[in-house]
Every structure is written in structure tokens, then in C-alpha cells.
C-alpha positions in Angstrom: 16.9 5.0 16.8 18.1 1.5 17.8 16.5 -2.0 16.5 14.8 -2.5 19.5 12.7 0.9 19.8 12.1 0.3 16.0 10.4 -2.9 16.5 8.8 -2.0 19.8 6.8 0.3 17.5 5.8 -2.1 14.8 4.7 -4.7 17.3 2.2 -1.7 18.8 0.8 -1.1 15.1 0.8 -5.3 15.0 -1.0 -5.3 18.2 -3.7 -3.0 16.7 -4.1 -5.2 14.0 -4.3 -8.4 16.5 -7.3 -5.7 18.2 -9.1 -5.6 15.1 -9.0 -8.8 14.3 -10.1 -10.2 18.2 -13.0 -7.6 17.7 -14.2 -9.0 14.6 -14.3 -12.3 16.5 -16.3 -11.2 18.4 -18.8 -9.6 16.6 -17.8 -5.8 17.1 -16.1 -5.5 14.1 -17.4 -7.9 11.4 -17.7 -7.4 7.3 -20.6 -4.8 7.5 -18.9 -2.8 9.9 -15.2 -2.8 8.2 -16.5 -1.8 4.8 -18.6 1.6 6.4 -14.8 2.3 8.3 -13.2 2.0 5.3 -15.1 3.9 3.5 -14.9 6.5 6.4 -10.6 6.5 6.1 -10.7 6.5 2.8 -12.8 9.5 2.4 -12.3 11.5 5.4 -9.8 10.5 7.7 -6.9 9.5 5.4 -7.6 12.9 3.1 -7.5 15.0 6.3 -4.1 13.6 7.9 -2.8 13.7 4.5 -4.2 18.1 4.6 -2.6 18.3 8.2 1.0 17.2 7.0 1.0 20.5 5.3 -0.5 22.4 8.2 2.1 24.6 9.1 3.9 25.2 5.4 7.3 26.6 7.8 8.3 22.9 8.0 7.5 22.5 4.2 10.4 21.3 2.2 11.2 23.8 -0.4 10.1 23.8 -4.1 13.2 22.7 -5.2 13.2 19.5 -2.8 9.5 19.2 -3.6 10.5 18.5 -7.4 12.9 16.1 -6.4 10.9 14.2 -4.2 7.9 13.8 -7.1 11.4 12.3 -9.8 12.1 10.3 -6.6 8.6 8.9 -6.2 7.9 8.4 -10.2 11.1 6.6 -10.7 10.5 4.6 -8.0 7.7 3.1 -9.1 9.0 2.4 -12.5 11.7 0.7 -10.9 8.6 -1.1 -8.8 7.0 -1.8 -11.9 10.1 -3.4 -13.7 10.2 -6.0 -10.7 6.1 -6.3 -11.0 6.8 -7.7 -14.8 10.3 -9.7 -14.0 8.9 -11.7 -11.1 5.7 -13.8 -12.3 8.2 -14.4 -15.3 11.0 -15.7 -12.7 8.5 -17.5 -10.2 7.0 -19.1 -13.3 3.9 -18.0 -12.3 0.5 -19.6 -13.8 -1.1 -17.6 -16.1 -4.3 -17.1 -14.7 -2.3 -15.5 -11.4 0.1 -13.4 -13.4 -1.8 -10.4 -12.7 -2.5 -10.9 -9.1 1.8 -11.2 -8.5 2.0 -8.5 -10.6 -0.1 -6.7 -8.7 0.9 -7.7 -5.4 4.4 -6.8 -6.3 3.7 -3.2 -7.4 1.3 -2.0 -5.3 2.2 -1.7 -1.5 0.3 -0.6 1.6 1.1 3.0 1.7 -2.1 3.8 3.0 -3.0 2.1 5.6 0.3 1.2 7.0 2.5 3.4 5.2 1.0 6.6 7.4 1.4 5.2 10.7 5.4 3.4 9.7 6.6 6.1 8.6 5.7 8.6 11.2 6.5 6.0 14.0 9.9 5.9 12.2 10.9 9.2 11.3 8.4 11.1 12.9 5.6 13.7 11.6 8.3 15.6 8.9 7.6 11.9 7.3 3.9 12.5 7.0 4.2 14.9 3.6 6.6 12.3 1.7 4.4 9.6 2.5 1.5 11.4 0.9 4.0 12.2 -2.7 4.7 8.6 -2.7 1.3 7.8 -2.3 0.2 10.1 -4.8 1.5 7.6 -8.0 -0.4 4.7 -5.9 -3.6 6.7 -6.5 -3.2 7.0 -9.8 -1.8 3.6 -10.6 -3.6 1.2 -8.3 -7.2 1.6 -9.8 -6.1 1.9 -13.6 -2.9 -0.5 -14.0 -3.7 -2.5 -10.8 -7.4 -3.2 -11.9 -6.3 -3.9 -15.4 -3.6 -6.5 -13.8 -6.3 -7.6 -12.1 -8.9 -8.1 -14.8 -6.2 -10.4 -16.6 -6.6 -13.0 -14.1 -9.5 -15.8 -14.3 -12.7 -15.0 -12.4 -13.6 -16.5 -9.5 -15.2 -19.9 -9.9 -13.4 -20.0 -12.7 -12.2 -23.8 -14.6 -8.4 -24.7 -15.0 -8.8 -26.2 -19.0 -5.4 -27.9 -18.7 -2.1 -29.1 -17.1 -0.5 -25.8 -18.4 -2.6 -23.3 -15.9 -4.4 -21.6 -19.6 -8.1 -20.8 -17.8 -11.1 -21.8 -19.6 -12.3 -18.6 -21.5 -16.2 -18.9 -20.0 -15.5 -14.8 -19.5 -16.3 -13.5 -23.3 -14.5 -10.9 -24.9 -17.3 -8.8 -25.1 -17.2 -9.2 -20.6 -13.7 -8.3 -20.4 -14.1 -5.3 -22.6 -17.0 -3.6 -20.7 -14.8 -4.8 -17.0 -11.9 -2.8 -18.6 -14.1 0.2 -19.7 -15.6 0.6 -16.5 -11.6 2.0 -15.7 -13.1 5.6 -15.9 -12.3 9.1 -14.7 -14.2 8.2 -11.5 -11.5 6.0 -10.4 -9.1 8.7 -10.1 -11.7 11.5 -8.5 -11.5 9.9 -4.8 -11.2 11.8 -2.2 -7.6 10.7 -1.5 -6.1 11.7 -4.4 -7.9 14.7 -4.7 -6.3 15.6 -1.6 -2.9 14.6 -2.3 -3.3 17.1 -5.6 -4.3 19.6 -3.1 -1.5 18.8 -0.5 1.0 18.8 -3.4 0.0 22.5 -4.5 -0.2 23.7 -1.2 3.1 22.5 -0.2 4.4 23.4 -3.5 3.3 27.1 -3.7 3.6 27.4 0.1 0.1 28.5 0.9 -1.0 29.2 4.2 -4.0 27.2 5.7 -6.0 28.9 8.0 -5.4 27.2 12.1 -8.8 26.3 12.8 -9.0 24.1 9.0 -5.6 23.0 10.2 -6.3 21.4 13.3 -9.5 20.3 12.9 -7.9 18.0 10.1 -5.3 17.0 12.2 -8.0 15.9 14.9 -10.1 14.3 12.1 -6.9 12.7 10.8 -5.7 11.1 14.1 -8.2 8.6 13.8 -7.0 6.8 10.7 -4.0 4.7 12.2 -5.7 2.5 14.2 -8.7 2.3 12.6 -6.7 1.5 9.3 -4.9 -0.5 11.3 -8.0 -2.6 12.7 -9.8 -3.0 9.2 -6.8 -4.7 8.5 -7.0 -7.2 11.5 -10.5 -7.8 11.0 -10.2 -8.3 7.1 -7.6 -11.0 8.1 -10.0 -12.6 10.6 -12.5 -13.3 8.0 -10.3 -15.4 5.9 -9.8 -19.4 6.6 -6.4 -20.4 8.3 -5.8 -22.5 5.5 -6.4 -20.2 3.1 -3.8 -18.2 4.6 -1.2 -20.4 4.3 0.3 -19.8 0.8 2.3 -21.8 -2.1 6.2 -22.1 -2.2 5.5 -19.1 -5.5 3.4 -16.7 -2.2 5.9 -17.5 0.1 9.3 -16.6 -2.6 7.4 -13.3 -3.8 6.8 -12.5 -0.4 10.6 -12.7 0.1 11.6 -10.6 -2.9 8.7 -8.4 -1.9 9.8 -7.5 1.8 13.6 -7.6 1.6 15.4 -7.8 -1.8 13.3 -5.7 -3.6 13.8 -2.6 -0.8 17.6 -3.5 -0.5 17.8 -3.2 -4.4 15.8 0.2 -3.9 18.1 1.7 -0.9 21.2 0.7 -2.9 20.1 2.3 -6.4 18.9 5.8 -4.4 21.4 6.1 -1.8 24.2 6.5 -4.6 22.4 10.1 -5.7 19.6 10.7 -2.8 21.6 12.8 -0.3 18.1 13.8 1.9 18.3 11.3 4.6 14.8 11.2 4.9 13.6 11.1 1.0 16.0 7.9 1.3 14.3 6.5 4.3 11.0 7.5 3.3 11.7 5.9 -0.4 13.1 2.7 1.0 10.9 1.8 3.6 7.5 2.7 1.3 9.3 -0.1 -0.6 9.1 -2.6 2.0 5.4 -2.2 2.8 3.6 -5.1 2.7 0.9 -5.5 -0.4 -1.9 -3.2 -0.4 -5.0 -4.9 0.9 -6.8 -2.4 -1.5 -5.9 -6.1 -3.9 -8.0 -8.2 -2.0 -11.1 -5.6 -2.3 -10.4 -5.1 -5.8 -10.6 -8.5 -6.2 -13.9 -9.0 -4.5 -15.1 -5.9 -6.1 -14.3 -7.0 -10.1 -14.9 -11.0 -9.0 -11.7 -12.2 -8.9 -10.0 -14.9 -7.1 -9.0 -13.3 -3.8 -7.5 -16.6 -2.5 -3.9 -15.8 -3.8 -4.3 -12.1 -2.7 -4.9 -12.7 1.1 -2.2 -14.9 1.7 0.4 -12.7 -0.2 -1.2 -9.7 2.1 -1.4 -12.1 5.1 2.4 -13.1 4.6 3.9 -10.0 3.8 2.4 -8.2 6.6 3.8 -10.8 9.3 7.0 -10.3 7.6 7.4 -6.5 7.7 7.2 -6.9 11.7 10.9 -8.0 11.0 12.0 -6.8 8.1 10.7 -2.7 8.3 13.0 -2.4 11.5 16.1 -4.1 9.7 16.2 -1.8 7.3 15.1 1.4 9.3 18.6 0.3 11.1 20.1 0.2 7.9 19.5 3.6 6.7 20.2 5.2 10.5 24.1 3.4 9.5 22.9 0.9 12.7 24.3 -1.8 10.4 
């Protein structure tokens, strides 16, 4: 697949995103709208393309190569998380953000753009190993993420000096019940429940019956561009200005979207001989950060601010940098 055909498809999933984001102007898709789709992705369309991956268990890889891929996909993100603790230390990061760039390093957007990337780049097969690698985000995103999170100031929150230390106006006692309410709930969403499910079915190779199987992949066909358009509408609701970032935003965004994933593709390609576990591994890498931060941030009253432009960025950048290294792993380079 040349560079051309490659970026021909992420400027159609970009143009989406431009659709959502013209709708919300004008009043078809505004805030109350996007958070009833979301909820409809993330609860039934995302779980049911994930389920319709594993369809037809003929094209399954085989348990062997499923083991491999789940090393691949934990190791991975403890290499992610290695970079997520390095960074904020590097980019001299304020205190009271340390927790958003730690986030924002971690935690791509496997979800929402991951799906429709990878199966624009290497096609349907792509679908299942997106869902594995997805299957750590699950997990980690809404107990490490959230507790990144909760280390930042809240919103509204007073700077008490020239050093970036936050005034402590959240108690103790405050942070303690926001870091309790990190329960087993968090974890029983839909979309990991069916990644469990997807994992055992592809592991054990059991058969789903046609109808279940194509009605999910009917049900499923309608995240992409919907994901796609929350996105562009979530983007419309932010200020102009507040998408234009700090020098920090703009060199995280950097390591984020091209040396992180070139550090990735040239660790894994020295023992990953799957072409497409490769791929698959490297371009996850370069998604752009999850906008699951900026509704996390809104959701436990944190300043978003820092969030959206690091989302806003990233995203404009893996336009450019997604085909590069899809070229780079198809030896194009």
C-alpha cells in the first residue's frame, strides 16, 4: 500500500471528524446529543464490532499466536508506561499537570480511532488485534488513568507559587473518597466485557452462531463514523484558543506521534516476525491521546484545558504521521 492510498484514507476518517464537527455547528450534533452517542458506541456499537472480529473463528489466529499477541500487547504498554513516567520528568512538566502528560502519554485512542485505522490499513484481519490491544486500555485507563488524573489540581483550582505546587483547597479526606470511587464498576463496561469474551472465543475457537454474527457486524458498522463524529463535535465545543497548546503540548505531542512509535517498531521488529502483530503494535502506538482524558477530566473535575489541546494536536498530527509509518513497516521506506 503506497503513501498516497494510506493517507487518502486518513484524510476520509479526518473528513468525518471535520462532519461532526460542522454538524455540531450547527446544532445537529451539539453536547447533549454527543454524550447519548457515546454512550451508544461505547455500549453497543464498539462491543459488537469488537464480537464480529471473531465471527468466523476460520480466520482466527491460532492459540499459540493468540498468547503472543496478549505478551505483545502487555509489554507494550509497560514500555508505554515507562515513557508516561520519563516525559513529564523530561518536559519539566508542572506539578499540577504531571498527571494529565502522563496520562496523555499512555493512553491512546484505540477506540475510537484505533478501529477504523487499523482496518483502513491492514484490513478486517486487523480488527481482532485491535481489540487484544485494547483490552490493557480497558483495564488501565479507568484505574491508573483516573488515578493520574486525580493527581492533578481541580479545576478552578489556585497556583500557590512561582514553582507550579497547587494550593491544597482539595482536602485529603476529598482525594481519598475521588480515589475510592476507582471500584469494580469501572472495569464491568460493556467494552471490556466483550473483549474478555472476544478473547475466549478466539482463544478456545468457538463457533458463533451466523445470525448473532451478522447482526453484530451490522450493529458494529455504525461505530466508525459515529466515533469518528463525536470526535469532531467534541473538538467544536472547545475555544480556538484554547486549542492552541504550550511549547511542553506541542514537544509531547511530538514524542507522542513519532518517536515514541519509532522506538516501539524498532524494539518489536527485532523479535515480532507477524507482519501484522508488528503493524498492528506500532501503529496502536502512534494513535493520538484518547479523548476518553478530556471526559475523564470533566467527569472527576479536572482541568480539561491541557487535555484538549494535547488531543486536538495529536490528532491533526496522526493525519501525517500514521501513513509515514504504515509505509515504514510495508519496507516503502
Amino acid at each position: 500500500m503506497d503513501f498516497i492510498t494510506i493517507l487518502l484514507k486518513m484524510v476520509q476518517l479526518f473528513c468525518v471528524i471535520i462532519l461532526g464537527f460542522v454538524a455540531n455547528k450547527c446544532g445537529i450534533f451539539d453536547r447533549d446529543t454527543r454524550v447519548r452517542a457515546t454512550k451508544i458506541v461505547i455500549n453497543i456499537t464498539m462491543p459488537a464490532m469488537m464480537l464480529a472480529s471473531v465471527a468466523d473463528v476460520s480466520t482466527l489466529p491460532k492459540t499459540s499466536e493468540i498468547v503472543s499477541l496478549l505478551v505483545v500487547a502487555m509489554s507494550a504498554y509497560f514500555i508505554w508506561f515507562l515513557c508516561a513516567m520519563l516525559v513529564p520528568v523530561l518536559l519539566r512538566v508542572k506539578k499540577d499537570e504531571v498527571g494529565i502528560y502522563r496520562f496523555m502519554m499512555l493512553f491512546g485512542n484505540v477506540g475510537f480511532i484505533g478501529y477504523p485505522v487499523t482496518q483502513a490499513v491492514f484490513g478486517d484481519e486487523a480488527l481482532f488485534y485491535t481489540t487484544v490491544f485494547n483490552l490493557p486500555f480497558n483495564v488501565l485507563a479507568y484505574s491508573l488513568g483516573v488515578y493520574f488524573l486525580l493527581e492533578t489540581k481541580k479545576a478552578g483550582d489556585s497556583v500557590m507559587d512561582d514553582e507550579g505546587d497547587v494550593d491544597s483547597q482539595v482536602t485529603l479526606q476529598e482525594t481519598q473518597q475521588s480515589k475510592s470511587s476507582i471500584s469494580l464498576s469501572l472495569f464491568l463496561t460493556p467494552a471490556f466485557i466483550s473483549s474478555v469474551i472476544v478473547i475466549c472465543i478466539a482463544f478456545f475457537h468457538i463457533d458463533m452462531p451466523d445470525m448473532i454474527g451478522a447482526t453484530c457486524d451490522m450493529v458494529g458498522a455504525v461505530t466508525t463514523p459515529m466515533a469518528l463524529m463525536i470526535i469532531g463535535s467534541t473538538l467544536a465545543d472547545i475555544p480556538v484558543s484554547a486549542l492552541v497548546g504550550s511549547r511542553r503540548v506541542y514537544l509531547m505531542s511530538l514524542l507522542r506521534m513519532f518517536v515514541v512509535p519509532l522506538v516501539v517498531f524498532l524494539i518489536y521488529r527485532l523479535f515480532v516476525r507477524d507482519p501484522l502483530l508488528l503493524g498492528v503494535c506500532v501503529i496502536i502506538t502512534a494513535m493520538p491521546v484518547a479523548t476518553n482524558g478530556a471526559m475523564l477530566c470533566l467527569q472527576y473535575d479536572r482541568d480539561e484545558k491541557v487535555m484538549a489541546q494535547g488531543t486536538f494536536i495529536t490528532t491533526v498530527l496522526s493525519v501525517f504521521t500514521i501513513p509515514l509509518f504504515a509505509i515504514l513497516l510495508s519496507g516503502g521506506v
